[in-house]
N, C-alpha and C positions, 0 to 999 in steps of 0.2 A: 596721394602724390607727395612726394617729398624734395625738398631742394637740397643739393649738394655742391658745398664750393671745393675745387679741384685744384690744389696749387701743384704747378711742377716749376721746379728750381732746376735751372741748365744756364751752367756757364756764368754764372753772377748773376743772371735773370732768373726774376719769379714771373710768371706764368698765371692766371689765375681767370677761370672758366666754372661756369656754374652750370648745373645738369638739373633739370624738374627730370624725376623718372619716378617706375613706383617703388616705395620703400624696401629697403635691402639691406642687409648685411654683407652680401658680399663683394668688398672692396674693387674686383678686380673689375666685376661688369662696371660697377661706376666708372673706373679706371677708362674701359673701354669706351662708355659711353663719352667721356670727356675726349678723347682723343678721336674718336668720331665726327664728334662736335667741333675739333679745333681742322680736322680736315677737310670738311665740310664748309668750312669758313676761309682755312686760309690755303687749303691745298695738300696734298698726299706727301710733297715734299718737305716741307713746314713741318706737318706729325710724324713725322719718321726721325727727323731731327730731334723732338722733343719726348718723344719715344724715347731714344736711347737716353734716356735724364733715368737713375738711379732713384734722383731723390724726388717722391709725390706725397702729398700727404692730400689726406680728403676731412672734411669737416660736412655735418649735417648741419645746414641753418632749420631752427625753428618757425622763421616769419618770414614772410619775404622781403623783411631787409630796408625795403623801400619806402620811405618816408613820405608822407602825402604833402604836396604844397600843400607852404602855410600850417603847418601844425604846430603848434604850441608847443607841445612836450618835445617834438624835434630839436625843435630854436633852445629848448631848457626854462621854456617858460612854464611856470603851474597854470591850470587852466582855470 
């Protein structure tokens, strides 16, 4: 499984949705899978507006990002 964060830029707004699915090069299914995921969430009208946004770009995260309460290295402390 891999994480994928999903920016779409429309209108001055960024946009920015994150996909676990399994690992892939091709950009479109992420594409789709994010916009899936944003209609799923916010509604069919919602992703048809952000649909028509030109500008997406997609980034793979390596880790999942998420910081554990409390973690030292988080705050920038040495452990």
């Amino acid at each position: 499984m891999a994480n994928y964060d999903v920016l779409f830029m429309h209108n001055h707004f960024v946009l920015v949705t994150t996909i676990i699915m399994d690992e892939t090069d091709d950009e479109e299914s992420i594409e789709l899978a994010a916009l899936k995921r944003l209609a799923d969430e916010y509604g069919n009208e919602f992703m048809e507006i952000i649909k028509s946004s030109k500008h997406v770009s997609i980034e793979g995260v390596t880790d999942n990002g998420i910081p554990e309460p409390g973690d030292p290295e988080d705050a920038g402390m040495e452990r």
